[in-house]
C-alpha positions as CSV (number, residue, x, y, z in Angstrom):
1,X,-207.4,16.4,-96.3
2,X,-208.1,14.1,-93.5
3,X,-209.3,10.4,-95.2
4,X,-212.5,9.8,-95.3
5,X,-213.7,13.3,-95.8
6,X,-215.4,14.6,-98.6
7,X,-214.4,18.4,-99.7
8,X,-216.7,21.1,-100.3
9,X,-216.9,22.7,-103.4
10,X,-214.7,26.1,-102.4
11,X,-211.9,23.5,-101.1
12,X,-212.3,21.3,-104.3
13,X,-211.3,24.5,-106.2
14,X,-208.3,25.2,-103.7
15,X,-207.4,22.1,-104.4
16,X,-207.3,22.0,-108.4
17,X,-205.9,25.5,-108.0
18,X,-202.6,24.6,-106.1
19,X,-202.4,21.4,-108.3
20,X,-202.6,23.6,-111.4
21,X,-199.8,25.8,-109.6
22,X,-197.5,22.5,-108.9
23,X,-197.9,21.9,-113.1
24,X,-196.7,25.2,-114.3
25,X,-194.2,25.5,-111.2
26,X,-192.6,22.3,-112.9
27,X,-193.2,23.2,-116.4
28,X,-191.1,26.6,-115.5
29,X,-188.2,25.1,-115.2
30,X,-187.3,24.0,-118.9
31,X,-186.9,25.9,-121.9
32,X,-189.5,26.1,-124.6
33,X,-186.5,23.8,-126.6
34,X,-186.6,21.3,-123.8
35,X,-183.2,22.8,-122.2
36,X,-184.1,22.2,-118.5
37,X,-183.1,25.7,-116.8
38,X,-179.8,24.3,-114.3
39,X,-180.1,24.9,-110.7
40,X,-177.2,26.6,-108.7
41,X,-175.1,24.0,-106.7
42,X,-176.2,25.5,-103.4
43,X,-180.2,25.3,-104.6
44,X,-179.8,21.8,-105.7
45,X,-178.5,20.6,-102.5
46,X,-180.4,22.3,-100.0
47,X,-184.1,23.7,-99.6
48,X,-185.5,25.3,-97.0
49,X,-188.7,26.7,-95.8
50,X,-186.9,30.3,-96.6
51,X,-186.2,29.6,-99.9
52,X,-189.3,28.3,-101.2
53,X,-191.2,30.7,-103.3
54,X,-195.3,31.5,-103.1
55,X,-196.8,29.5,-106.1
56,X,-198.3,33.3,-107.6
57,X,-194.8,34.8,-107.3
58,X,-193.2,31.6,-108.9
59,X,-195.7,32.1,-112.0
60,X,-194.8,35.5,-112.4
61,X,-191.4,34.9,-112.4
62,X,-191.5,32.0,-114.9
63,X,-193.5,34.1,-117.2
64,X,-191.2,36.8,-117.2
65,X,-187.7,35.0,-117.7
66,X,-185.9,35.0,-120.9
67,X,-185.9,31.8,-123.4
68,X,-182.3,30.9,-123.6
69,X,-180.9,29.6,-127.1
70,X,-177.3,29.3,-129.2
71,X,-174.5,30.9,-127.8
72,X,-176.1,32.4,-125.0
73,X,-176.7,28.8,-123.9
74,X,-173.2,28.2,-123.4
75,X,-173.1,31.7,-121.1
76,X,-175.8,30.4,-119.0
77,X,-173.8,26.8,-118.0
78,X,-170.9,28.9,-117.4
79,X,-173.2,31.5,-115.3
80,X,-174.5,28.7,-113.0
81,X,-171.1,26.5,-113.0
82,X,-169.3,26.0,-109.7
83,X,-166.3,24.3,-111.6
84,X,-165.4,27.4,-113.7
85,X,-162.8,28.2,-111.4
86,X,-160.4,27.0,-108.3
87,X,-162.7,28.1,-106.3
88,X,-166.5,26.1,-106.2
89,X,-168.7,28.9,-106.5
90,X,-170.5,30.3,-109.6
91,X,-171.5,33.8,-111.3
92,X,-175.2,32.7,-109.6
93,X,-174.0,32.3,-106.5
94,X,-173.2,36.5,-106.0
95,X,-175.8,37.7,-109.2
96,X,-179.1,37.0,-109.6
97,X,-180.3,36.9,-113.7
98,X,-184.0,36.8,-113.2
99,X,-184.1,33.5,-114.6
100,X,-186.3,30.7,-112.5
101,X,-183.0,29.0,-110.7
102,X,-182.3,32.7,-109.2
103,X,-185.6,33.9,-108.0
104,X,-185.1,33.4,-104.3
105,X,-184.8,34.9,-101.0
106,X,-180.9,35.0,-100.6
107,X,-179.0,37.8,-99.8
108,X,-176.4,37.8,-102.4
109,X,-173.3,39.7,-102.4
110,X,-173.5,41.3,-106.0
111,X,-176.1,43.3,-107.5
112,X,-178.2,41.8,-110.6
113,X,-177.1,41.0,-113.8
114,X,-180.9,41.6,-115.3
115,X,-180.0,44.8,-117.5
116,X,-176.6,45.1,-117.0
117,X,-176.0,44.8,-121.2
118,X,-177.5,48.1,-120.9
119,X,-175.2,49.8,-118.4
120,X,-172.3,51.6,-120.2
121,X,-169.5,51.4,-117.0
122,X,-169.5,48.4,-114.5
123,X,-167.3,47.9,-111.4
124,X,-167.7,51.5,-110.5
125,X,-166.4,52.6,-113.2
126,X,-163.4,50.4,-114.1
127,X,-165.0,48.8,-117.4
128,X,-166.5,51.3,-119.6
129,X,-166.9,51.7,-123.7
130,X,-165.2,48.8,-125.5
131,X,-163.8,47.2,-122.0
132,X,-167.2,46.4,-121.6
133,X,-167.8,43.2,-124.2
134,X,-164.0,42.6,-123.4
135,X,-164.6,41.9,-120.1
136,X,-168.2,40.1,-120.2
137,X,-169.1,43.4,-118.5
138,X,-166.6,43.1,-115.8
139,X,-167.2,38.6,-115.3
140,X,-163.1,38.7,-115.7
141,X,-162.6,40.8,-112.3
142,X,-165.0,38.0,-110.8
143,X,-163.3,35.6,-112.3
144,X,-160.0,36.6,-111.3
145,X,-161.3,37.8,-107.6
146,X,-163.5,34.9,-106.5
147,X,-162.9,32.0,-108.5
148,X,-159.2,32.0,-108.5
149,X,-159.2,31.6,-112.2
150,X,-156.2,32.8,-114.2
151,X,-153.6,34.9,-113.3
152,X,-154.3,38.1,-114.8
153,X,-157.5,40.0,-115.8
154,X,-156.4,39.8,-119.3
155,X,-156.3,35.7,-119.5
156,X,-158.8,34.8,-116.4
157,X,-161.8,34.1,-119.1
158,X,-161.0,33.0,-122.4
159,X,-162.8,35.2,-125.3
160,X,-165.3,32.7,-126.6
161,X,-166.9,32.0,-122.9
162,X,-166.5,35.9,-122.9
163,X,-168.5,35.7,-126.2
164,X,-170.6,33.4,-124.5
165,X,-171.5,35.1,-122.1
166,X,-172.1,38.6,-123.4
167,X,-174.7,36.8,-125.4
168,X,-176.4,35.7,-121.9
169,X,-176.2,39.5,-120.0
170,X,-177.7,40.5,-123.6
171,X,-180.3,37.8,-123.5
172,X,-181.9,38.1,-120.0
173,X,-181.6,42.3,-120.3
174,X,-185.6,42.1,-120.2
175,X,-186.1,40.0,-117.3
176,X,-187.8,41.3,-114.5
177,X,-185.8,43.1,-111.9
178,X,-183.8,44.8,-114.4
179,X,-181.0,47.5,-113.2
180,X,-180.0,49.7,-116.7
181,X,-178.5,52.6,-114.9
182,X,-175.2,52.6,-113.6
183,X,-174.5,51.6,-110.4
184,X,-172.8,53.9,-108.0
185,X,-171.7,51.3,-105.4
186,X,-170.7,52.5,-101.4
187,X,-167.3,50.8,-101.3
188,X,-165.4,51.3,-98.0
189,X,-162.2,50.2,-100.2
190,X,-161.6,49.4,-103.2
191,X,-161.8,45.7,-103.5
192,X,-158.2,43.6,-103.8
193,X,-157.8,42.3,-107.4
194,X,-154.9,40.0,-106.0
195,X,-154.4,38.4,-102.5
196,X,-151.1,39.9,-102.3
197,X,-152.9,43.5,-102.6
198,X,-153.4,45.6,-100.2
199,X,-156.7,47.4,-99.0
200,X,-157.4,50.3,-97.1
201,X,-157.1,48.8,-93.6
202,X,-158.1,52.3,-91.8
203,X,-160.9,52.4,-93.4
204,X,-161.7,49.1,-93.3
205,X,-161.2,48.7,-89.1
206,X,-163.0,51.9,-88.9
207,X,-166.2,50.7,-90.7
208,X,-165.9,46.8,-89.0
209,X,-166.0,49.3,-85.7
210,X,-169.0,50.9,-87.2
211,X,-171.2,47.3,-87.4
212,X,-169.8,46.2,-83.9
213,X,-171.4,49.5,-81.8
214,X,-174.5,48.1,-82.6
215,X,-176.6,46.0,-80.8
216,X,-177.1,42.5,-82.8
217,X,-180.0,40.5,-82.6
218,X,-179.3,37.0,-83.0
219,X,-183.2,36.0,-83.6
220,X,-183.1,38.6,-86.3
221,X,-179.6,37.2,-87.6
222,X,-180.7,33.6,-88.1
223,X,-182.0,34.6,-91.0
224,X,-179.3,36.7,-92.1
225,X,-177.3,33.7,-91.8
226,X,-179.4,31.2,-93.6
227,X,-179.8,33.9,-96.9
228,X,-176.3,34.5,-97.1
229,X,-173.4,32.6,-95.0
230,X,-174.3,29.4,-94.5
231,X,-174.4,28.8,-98.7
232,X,-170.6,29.2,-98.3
233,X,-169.8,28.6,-94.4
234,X,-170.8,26.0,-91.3
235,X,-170.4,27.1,-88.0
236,X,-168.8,23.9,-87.4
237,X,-166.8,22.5,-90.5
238,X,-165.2,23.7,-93.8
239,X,-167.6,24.1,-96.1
240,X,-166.2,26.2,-99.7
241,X,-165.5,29.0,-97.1
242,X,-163.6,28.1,-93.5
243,X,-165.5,27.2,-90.4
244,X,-167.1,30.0,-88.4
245,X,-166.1,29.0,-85.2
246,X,-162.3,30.1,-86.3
247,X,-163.3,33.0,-87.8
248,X,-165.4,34.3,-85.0
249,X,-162.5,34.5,-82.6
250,X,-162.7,38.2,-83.6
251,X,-165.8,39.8,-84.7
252,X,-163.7,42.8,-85.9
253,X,-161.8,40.6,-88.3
254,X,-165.6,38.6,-89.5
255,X,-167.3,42.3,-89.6
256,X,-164.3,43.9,-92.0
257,X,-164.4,40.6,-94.1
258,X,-168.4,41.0,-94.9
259,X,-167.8,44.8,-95.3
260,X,-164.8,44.5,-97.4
261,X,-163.9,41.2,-98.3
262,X,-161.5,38.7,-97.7
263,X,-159.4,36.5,-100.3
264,X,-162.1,35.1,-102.5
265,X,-164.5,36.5,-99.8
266,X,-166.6,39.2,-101.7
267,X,-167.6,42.4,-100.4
268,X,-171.5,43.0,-99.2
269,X,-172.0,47.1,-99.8
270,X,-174.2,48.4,-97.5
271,X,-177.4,48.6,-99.8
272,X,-177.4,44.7,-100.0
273,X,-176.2,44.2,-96.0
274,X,-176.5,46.6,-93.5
275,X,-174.5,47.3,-90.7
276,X,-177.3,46.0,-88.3
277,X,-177.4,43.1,-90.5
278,X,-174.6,42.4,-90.1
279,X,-174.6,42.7,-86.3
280,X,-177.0,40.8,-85.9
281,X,-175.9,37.6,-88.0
282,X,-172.9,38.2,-86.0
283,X,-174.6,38.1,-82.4
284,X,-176.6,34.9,-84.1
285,X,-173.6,33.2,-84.6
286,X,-171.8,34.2,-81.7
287,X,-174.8,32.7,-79.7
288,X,-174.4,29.4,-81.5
289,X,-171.1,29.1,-80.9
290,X,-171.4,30.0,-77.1
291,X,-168.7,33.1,-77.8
């Protein structure tokens, strides 16, 4: 509102509107025992114009979240920490749980968690009947894979976080976005449990060769990039992943590693990536490093 000027009465009631908006966005983000709802590391740190939410959608979202108390409490810090493991990233920064800090516009590399306490086999299979609570419905394999924590599946997450967080996947199960059914997830190869184990290169060369025929669009992969690789990678820089400009001296090494994943790189399966997605982020970044 320019100063000076005096608002007319359908502005005036914009105006209350979006401040009535601003309240309950705020209000949205604690618990209704005054918990404050934690952030992820990468949504603390940066915003951008990509990220931000429209006020209706944020409302909806905060209204159909879960209200997070005793033990599951304790699931939900270890859910957003980045310090769980060696490596800085959280169980947030691949899952979404339908909870306030995860309703955004990235592209993340694992499917929800919203109903997965309803599911009866994760991981494709690997963690069915009683393996299920055992393994905090497969969080070990992550744990083991992507944060480097542990040695073995059987000691990477000891039973009372496991405890704790069972008690979360069980206590967001009604959140919005909700995925009960088992997934049946596209894998190219079976993921790597252990950097010393060995994936099916064929198959992965063949479907990095797949990505690469195609045409990428760098204007459309600019936003490919800012939803998904930059929370992990500069073109320029370490960030918790290594610098692009490295990693981009072959496209068919960058393309396998989204496809299939690298180290603590996880995999993006084609119904959360596709291969002209990933082109395209790959032209994008090609472009802005001149290659």
């Amino acid at each position: 509102m320019r100063k000076g000027k005096v608002p007319n009465g359908h502005s005036f009631v914009m105006l209350l509107a979006a401040c009535c908006m601003l309240v309950l966005a705020l209000y949205s983000g604690c618990s209704k025992n005054g918990n404050t709802v934690p952030a992820t590391a990468d949504t603390a740190s940066k915003t951008t114009a990509i990220d931000t939410a429209k006020p209706a959608a944020s409302m909806q979202a905060a209204q159909s979240s879960a209200t997070i108390t005793g033990l599951a409490l304790a699931g939900q810090k270890i859910f957003y920490s980045t310090t769980y493991g060696n490596i800085k990233v959280a169980c947030a920064s691949c899952h979404s749980d339908g909870q306030p800090a995860t309703k955004d516009s990235r592209l993340r590399a694992g499917h929800t968690l919203v109903g997965i306490a309803s599911r009866t086999s994760t991981w494709n299979g690997t963690f069915k009947g009683s393996a299920l609570s055992k393994n905090a419905y497969g969080a070990t394999m992550c744990a083991l894979m992507y944060q480097h924590k542990g040695d073995e599946l059987a000691t990477a997450i000891p039973k009372a976080d496991i405890d704790a967080l069972n008690a979360y996947f069980d206590a967001i199960k009604n959140n919005s976005g909700a995925i009960t059914n088992n997934l049946k997830i596209a894998w190219v190869t079976k993921p790597a449990l252990n950097e010393e184990d060995k994936i099916d290169e064929k198959a992965a060369k063949a479907a990095a060769k797949k990505i690469l025929v195609l045409p990428g669009d760098p204007v459309a992969g600019k936003s490919g990039f800012i939803r998904s690789c930059q929370y992990c990678h500069e073109l320029k820089g370490n960030k918790i992943g290594p610098e692009l400009s490295m990693e981009m001296n072959d496209p068919l090494v960058a393309a396998q590693s989204v496809r299939c994943g690298s180290g603590a790189m996880p995999f993006y399966t084609n119904d959360l990536l596709s291969d002209q997605q990933i082109a395209d982020i790959i032209a994008y970044i090609q472009q802005q490093l001149g290659k």
